[in-house]
C-alpha positions as a LaTeX table, in Angstrom:
\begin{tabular}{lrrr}
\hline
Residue & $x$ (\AA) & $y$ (\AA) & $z$ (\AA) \\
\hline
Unk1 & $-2.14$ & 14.28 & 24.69 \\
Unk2 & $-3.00$ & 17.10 & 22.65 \\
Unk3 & $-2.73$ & 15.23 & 19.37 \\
Unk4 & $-5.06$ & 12.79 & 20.50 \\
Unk5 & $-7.65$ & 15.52 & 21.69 \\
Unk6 & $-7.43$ & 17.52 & 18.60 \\
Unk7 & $-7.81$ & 14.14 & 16.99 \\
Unk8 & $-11.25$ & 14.07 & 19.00 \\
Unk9 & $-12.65$ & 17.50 & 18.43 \\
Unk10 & $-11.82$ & 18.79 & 15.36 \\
Unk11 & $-11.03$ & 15.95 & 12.91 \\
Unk12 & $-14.52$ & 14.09 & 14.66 \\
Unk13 & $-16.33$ & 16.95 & 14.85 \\
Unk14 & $-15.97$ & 17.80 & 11.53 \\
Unk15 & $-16.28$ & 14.74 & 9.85 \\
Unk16 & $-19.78$ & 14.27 & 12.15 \\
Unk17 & $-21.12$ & 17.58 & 10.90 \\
Unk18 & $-20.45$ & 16.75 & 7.62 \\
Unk19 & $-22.13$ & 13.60 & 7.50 \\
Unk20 & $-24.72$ & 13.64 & 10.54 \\
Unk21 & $-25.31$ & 17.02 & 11.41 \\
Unk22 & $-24.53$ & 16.53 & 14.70 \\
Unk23 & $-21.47$ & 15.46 & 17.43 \\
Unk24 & $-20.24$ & 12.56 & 18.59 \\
Unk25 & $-20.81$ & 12.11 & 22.61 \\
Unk26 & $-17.77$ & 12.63 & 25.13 \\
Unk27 & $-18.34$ & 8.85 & 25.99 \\
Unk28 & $-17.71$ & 7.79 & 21.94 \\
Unk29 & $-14.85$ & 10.36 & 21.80 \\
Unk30 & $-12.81$ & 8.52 & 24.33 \\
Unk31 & $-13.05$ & 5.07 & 23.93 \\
Unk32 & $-10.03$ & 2.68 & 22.51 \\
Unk33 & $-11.83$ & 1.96 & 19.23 \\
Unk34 & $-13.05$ & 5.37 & 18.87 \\
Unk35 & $-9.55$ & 6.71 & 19.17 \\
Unk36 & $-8.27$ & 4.41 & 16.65 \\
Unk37 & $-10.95$ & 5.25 & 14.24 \\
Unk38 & $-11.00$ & 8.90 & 14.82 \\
Unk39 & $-6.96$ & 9.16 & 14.11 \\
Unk40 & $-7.12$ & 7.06 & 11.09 \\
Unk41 & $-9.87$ & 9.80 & 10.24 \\
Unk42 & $-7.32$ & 12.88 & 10.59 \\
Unk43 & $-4.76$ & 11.33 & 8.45 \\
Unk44 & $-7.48$ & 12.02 & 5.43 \\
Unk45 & $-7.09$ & 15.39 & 6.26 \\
Unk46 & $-3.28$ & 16.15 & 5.31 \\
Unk47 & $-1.86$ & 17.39 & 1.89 \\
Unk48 & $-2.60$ & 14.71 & $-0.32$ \\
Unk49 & $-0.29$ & 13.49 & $-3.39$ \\
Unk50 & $-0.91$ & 15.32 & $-6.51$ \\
Unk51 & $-0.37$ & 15.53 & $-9.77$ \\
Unk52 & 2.89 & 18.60 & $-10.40$ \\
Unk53 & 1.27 & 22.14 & $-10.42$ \\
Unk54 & 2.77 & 24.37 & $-13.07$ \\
Unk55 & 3.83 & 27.23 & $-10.34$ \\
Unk56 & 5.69 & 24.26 & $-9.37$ \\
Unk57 & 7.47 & 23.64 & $-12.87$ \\
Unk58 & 9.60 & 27.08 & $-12.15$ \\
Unk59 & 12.22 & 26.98 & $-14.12$ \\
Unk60 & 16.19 & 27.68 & $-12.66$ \\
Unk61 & 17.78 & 27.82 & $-9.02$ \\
Unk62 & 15.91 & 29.05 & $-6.20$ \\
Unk63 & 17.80 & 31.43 & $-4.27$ \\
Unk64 & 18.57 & 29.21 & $-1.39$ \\
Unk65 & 17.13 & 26.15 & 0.30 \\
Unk66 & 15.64 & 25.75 & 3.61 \\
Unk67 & 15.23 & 22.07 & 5.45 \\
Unk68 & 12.31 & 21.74 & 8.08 \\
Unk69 & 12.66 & 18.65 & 10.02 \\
Unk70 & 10.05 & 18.29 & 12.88 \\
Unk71 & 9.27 & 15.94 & 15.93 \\
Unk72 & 12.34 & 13.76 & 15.62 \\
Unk73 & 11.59 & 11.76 & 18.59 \\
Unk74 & 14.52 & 10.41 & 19.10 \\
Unk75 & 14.24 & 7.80 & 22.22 \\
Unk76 & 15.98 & 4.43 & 20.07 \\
Unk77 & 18.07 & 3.29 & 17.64 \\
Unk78 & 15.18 & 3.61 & 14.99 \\
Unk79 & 14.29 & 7.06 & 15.66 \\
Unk80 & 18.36 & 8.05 & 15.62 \\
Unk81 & 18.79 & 5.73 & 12.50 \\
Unk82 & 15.49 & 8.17 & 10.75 \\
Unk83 & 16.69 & 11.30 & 11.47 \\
Unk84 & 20.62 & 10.18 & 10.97 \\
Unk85 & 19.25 & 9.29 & 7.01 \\
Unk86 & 17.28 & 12.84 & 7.30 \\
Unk87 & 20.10 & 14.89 & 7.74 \\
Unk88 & 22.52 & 13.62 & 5.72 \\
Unk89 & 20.04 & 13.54 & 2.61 \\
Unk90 & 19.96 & 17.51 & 3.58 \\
Unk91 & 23.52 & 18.06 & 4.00 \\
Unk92 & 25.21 & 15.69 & 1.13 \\
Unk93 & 22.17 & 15.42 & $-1.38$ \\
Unk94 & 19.85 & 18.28 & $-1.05$ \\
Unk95 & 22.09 & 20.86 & $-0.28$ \\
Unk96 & 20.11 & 22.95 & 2.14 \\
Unk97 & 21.51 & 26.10 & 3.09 \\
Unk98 & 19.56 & 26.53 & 6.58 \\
Unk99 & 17.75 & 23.76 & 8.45 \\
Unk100 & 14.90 & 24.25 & 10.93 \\
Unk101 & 14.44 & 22.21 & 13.82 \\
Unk102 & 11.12 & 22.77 & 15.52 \\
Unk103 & 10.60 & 20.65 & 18.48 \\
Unk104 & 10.07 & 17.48 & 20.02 \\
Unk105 & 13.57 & 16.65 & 19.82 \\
Unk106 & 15.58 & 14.33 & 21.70 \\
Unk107 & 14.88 & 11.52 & 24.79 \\
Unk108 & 18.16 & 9.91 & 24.04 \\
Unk109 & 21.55 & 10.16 & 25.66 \\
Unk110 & 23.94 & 6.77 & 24.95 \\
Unk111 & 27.35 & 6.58 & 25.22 \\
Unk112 & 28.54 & 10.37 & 26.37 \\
Unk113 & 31.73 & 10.62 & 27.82 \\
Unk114 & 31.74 & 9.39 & 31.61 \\
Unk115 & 32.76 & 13.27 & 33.03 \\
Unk116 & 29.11 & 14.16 & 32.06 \\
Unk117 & 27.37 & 10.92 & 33.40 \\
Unk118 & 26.52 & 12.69 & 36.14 \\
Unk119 & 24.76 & 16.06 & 34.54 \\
Unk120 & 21.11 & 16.14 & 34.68 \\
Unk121 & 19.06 & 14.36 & 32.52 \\
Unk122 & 18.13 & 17.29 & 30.41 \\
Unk123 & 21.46 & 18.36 & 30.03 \\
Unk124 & 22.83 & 14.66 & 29.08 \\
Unk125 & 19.72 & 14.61 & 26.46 \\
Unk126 & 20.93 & 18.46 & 24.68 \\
Unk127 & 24.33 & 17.71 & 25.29 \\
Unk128 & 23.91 & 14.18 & 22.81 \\
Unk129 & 21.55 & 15.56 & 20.42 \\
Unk130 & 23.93 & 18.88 & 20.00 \\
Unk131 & 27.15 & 16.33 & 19.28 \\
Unk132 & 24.23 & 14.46 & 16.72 \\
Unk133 & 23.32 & 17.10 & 14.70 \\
Unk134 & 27.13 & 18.13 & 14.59 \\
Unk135 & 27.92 & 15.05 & 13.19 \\
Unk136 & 25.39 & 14.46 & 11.03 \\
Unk137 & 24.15 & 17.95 & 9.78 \\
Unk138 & 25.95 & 20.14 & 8.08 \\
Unk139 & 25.52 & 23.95 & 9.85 \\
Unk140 & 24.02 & 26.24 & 9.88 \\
Unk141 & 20.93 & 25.46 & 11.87 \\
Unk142 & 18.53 & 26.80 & 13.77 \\
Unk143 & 16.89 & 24.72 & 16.89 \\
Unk144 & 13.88 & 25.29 & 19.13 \\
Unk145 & 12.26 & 22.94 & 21.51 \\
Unk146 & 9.17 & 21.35 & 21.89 \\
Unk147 & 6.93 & 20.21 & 25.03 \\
Unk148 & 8.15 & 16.97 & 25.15 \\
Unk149 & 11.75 & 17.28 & 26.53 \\
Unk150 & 12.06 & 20.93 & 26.69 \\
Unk151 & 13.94 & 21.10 & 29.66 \\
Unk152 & 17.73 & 22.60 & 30.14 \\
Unk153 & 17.42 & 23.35 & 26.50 \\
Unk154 & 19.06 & 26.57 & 27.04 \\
Unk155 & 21.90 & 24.88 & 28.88 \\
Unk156 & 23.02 & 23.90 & 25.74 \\
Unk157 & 21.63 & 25.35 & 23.06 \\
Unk158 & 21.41 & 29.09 & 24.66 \\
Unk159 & 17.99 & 31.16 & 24.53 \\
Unk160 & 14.68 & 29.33 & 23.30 \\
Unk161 & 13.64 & 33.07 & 21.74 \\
Unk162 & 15.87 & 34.57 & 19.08 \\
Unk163 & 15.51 & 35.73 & 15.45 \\
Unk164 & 17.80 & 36.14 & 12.68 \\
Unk165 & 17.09 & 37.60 & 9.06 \\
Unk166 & 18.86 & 34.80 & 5.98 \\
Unk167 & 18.71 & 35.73 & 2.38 \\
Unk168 & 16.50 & 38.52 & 2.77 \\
Unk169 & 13.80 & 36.72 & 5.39 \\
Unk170 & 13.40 & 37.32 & 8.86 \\
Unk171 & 13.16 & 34.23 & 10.94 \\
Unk172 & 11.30 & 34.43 & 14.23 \\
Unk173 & 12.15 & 31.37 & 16.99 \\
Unk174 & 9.93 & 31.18 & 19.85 \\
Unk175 & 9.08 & 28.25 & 22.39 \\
Unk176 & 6.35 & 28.98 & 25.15 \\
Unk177 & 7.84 & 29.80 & 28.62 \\
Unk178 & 5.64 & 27.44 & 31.26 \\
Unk179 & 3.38 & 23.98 & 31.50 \\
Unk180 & 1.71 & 22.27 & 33.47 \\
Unk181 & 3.31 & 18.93 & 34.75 \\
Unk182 & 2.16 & 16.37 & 32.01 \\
Unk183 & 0.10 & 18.98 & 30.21 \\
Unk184 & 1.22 & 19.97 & 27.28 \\
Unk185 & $-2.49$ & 21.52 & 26.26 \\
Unk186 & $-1.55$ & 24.72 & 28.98 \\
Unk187 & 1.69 & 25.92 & 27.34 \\
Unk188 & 2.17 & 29.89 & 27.75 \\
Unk189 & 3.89 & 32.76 & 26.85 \\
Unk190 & 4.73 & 34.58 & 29.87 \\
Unk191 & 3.86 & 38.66 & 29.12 \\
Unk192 & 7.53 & 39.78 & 28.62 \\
Unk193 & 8.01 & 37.04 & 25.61 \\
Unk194 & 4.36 & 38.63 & 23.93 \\
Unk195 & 6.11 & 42.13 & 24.24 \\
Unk196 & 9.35 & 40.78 & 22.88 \\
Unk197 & 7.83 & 38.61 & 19.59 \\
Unk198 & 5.31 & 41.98 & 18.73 \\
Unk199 & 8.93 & 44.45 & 18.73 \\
Unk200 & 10.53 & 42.01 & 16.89 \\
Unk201 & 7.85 & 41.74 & 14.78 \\
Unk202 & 7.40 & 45.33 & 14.23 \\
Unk203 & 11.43 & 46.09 & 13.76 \\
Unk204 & 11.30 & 43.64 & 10.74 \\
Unk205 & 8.16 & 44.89 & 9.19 \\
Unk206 & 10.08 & 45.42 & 6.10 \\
Unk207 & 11.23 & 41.58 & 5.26 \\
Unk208 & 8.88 & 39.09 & 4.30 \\
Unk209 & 8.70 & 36.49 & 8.11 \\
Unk210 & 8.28 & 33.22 & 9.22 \\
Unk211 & 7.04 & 32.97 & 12.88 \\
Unk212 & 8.75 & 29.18 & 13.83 \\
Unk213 & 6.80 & 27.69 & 17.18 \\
Unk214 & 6.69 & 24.29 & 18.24 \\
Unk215 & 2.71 & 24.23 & 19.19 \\
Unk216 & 0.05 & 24.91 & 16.66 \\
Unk217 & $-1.66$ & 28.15 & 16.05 \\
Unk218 & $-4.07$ & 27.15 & 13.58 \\
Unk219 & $-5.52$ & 24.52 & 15.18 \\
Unk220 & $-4.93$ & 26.55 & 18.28 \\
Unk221 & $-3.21$ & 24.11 & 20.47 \\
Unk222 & $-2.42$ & 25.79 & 23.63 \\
Unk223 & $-4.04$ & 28.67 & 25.29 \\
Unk224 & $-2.05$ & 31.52 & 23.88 \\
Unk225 & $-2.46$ & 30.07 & 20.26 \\
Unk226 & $-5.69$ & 32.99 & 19.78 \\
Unk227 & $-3.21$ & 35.88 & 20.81 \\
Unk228 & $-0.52$ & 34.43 & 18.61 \\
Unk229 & $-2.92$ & 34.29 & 15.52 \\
Unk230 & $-4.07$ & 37.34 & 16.15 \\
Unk231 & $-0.82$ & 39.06 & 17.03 \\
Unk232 & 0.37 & 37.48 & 13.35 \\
Unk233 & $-2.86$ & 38.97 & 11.73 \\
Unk234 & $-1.91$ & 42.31 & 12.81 \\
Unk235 & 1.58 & 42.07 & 11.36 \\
Unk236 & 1.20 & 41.61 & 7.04 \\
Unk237 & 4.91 & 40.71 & 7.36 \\
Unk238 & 4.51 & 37.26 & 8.20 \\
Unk239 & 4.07 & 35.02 & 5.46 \\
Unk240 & 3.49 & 31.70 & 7.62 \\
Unk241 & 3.77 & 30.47 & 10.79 \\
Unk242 & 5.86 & 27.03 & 10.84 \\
Unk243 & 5.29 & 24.24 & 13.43 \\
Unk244 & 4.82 & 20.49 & 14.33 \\
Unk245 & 3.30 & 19.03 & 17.19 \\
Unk246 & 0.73 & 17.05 & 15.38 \\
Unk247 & 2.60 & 14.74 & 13.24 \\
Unk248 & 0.43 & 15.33 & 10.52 \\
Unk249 & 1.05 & 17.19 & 7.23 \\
Unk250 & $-1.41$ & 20.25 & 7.25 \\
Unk251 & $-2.17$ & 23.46 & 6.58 \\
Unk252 & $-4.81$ & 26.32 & 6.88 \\
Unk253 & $-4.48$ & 29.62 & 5.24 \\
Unk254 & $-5.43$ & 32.64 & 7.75 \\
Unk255 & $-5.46$ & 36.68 & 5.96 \\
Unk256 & $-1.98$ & 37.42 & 4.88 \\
Unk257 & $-0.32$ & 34.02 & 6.25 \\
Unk258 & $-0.73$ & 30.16 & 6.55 \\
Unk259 & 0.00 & 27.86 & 9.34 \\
Unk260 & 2.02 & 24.63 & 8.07 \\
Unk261 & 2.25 & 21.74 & 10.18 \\
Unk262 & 5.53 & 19.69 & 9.30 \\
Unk263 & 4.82 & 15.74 & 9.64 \\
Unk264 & 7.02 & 14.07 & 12.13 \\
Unk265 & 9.88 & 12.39 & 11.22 \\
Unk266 & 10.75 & 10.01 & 13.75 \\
Unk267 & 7.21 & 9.12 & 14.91 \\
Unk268 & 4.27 & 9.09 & 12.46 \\
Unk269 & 2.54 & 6.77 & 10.21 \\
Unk270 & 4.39 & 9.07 & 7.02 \\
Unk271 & 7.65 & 9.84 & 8.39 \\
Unk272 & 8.86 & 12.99 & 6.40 \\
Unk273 & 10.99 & 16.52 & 6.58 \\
Unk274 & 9.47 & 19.14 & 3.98 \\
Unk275 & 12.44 & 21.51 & 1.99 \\
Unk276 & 11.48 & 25.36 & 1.18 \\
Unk277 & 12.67 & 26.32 & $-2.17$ \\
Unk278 & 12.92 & 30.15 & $-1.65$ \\
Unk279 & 12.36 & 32.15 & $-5.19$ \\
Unk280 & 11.80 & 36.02 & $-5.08$ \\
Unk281 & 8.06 & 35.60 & $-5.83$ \\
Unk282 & 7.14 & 32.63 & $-4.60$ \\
Unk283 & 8.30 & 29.59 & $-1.99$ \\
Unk284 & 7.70 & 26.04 & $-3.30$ \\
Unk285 & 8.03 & 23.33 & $-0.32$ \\
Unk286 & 8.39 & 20.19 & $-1.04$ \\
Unk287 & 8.25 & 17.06 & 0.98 \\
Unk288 & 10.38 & 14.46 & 0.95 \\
Unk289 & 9.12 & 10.86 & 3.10 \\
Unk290 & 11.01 & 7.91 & 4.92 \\
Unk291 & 9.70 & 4.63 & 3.21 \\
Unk292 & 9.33 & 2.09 & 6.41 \\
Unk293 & 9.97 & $-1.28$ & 4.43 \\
Unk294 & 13.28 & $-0.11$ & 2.90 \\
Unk295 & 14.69 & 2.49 & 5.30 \\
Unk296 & 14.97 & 5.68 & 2.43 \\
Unk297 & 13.84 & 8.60 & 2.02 \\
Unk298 & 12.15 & 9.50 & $-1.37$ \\
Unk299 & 10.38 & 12.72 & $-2.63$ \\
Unk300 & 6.57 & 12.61 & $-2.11$ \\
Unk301 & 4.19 & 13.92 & $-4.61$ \\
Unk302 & 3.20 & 16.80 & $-2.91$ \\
Unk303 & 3.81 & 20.66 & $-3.68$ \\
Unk304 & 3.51 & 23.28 & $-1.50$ \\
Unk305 & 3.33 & 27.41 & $-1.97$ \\
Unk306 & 3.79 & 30.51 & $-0.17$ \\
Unk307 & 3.64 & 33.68 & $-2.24$ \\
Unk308 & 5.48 & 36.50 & $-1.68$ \\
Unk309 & 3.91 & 39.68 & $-1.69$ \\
Unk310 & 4.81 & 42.04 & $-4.15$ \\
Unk311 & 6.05 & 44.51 & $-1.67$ \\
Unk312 & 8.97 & 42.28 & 0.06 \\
Unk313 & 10.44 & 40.92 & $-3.36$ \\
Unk314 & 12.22 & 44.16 & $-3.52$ \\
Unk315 & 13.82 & 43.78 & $-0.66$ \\
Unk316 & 14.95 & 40.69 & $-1.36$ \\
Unk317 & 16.39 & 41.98 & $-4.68$ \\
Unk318 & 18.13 & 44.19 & $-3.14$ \\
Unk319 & 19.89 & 41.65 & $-0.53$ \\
Unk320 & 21.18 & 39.58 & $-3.46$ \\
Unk321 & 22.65 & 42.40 & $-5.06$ \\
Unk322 & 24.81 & 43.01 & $-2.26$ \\
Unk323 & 27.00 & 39.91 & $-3.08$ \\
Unk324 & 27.17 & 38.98 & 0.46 \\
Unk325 & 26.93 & 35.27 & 0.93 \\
Unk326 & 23.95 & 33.46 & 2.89 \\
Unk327 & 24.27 & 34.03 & 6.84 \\
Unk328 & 22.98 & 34.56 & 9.83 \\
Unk329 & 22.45 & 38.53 & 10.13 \\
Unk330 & 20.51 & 40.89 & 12.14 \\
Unk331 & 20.33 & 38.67 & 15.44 \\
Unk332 & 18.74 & 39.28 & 18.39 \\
Unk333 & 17.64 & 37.11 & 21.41 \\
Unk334 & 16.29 & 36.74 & 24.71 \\
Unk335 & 17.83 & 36.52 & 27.77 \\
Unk336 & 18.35 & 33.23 & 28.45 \\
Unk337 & 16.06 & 30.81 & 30.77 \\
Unk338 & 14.62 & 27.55 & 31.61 \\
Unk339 & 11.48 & 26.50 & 31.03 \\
Unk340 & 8.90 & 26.54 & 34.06 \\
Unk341 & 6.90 & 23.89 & 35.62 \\
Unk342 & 3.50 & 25.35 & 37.03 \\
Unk343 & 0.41 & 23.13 & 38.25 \\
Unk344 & $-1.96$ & 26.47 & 38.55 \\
Unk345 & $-1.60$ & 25.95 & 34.62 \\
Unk346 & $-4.22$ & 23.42 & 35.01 \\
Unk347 & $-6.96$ & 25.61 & 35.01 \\
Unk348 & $-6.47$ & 26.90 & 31.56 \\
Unk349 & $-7.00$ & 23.73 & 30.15 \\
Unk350 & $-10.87$ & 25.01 & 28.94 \\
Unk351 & $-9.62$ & 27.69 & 26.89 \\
Unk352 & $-8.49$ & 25.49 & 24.78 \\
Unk353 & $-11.27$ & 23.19 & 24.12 \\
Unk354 & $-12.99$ & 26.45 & 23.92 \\
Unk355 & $-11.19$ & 27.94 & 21.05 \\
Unk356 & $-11.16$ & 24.82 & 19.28 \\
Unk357 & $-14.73$ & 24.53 & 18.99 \\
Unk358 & $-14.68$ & 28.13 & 17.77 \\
Unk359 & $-11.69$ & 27.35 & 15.05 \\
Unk360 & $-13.90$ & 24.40 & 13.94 \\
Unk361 & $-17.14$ & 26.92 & 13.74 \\
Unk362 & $-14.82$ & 29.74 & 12.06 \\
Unk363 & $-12.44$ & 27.51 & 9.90 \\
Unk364 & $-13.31$ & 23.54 & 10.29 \\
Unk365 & $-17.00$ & 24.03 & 8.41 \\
Unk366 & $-15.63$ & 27.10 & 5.69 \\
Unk367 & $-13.04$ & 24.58 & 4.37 \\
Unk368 & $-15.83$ & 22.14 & 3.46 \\
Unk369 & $-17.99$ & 24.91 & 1.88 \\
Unk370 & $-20.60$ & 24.37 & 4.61 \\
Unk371 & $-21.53$ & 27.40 & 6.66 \\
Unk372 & $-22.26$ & 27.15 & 10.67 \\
\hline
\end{tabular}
């Protein structure tokens, strides 16, 4: 639901002021052609194919590589067949020495063993997609979920809020603690996960950080996406913020970091996984997309960069000079529980729409070099 309304307002809205001056009616937003039209619209918003940068053309290895797979979806054999030709790409061809695994994961459970036919849904769902990636991907990864299927993640997989530092970065997991039932618009972060993601924050001010969520900041897709923005502004150390969600292959630059949205790939009209390339100065991601007709996965024409500030490439220096090989150090985590259903959620549904009209003010018109 939330793709579809920020399909609406800020994609519409946009493209409206641009050409018009002036926004659609609620009436035009929400009708069957409309919808069609105005999601066709978004897709003219992601990283288009281009022609190779030279910050791209950087010559030798990159430290190590870093696999973001997104939204897998997996609910069939298609979806399973996607992300099965994903993963072993990563693991036998591409060599990744992490993978991240950002949400939206798994609505599939066929064929466990009859002792667990009787677990919970959730738990059958983990317990399958767990054996999957075991099979399929080689380790290490790192999972969190999304708000489609979130629930008795932590059954299986252990806490939804950890970090871990690899190769010199500090990696920060999160996944929002409560929804409302079939509302995925009034995800929250409950006020002991805010305090715990702002210490973690500040006890890794030194590395250069990714903060990894599900739900968007940037466009803010839940109500807690303005204090997680703003919490990131206030902490130079992270160099982007990485999530799904959309299914569309974005990004918007914000002060010292960007948010990237990874595509989806088990569900999207580009199915694709994007693969950081980790240098000392610089990150080059690259995306790599599942062609529908033939069933394989080829690397797109698009580049990617995050650069890293001057004042973390030291550091990293420094952790490659140790000789230790790449692992997971520096760990810390949550305590461990479930995710909460909570209908008074309901009533925070107009913050969002709220602080998307304010993104699209702020950010939507400035990317277009048109001023509100």
């Amino acid at each position: 639901m939330i793709r579809r309304f920020l399909y609406h307002v800020l994609f519409a809205a946009i493209l409206f002021l641009l050409k018009t001056g002036k926004c659609l009616a609620q009436s035009q937003l929400t009708s069957g052609s409309g919808v069609q039209s105005l999601a066709q619209t978004a897709k003219k918003f992601e990283i288009a194919p281009m022609a190779q940068p030279s910050w791209a053309k950087k010559a030798g290895m990159p430290l190590f590589k870093v696999a973001w797979v997104s939204d897998m979806h997996l609910r069939d054999e298609p979806s399973v067949k996607a992300s099965k030709t994903a993963f072993n790409m990563i693991r036998d061809e591409l060599k990744a020495n992490l993978t991240l695994i950002t949400g939206d994961n798994c609505d599939y459970y066929k064929d466990l063993p009859e002792k667990e036919s009787k677990y919970p849904v959730g738990v059958k769902r983990h317990l399958w997609l767990k054996r999957f990636l075991e099979k399929e991907l080689a380790k290490p990864y790192a999972i969190i979920p999304g708000d489609n299927w979130p629930w008795d993640f932590e059954k299986v997989f252990g806490p939804q809020k950890y970090s871990f530092d690899f190769g010199g970065f500090h990696f920060l997991m999160t996944a929002t603690d409560a929804v409302a039932p079939q509302r995925d618009i009034t995800s929250v972060f409950y006020d002991d996960t805010k305090e715990w993601i702002k210490n973690d924050l500040k006890l890794n001010a030194d590395k250069p950080s990714f903060f990894v969520l599900h739900e968007t900041l940037l466009p803010p897709s839940f109500p807690d996406a303005e204090w997680g923005a703003a919490t990131l502004n206030e902490n130079p150390c992270v160099i982007a913020a990485l999530s799904g969600h959309l299914h569309l292959d974005l990004e918007f630059p914000q002060g010292t970091w960007t948010q990237f949205c990874a595509p989806s790939i088990g569900r999207s009209h580009r199915p694709a996984f994007k693969l950081l390339n980790i240098y000392v100065d610089q990150i080059i991601i690259e995306s790599y997309e599942l062609q529908k007709d033939t069933g394989k996965i080829i690397k797109a024409d698009k580049w990617q960069r995050i650069e890293i500030p001057r004042k973390f490439q030291s550091v990293i220096k420094k952790r490659y000079k140790t000789g230790k090989p790449l692992a997971f150090e520096n760990v810390r985590q949550m305590p461990i529980r479930p995710k909460v259903s909570d209908k008074a959620l309901m009533s925070r549904c107009q913050e969002v729409e709220n602080a998307l009209s304010q993104f699209i003010i702020k950010f939507g018109l400035s990317k277009f070099g048109l001023t509100p």
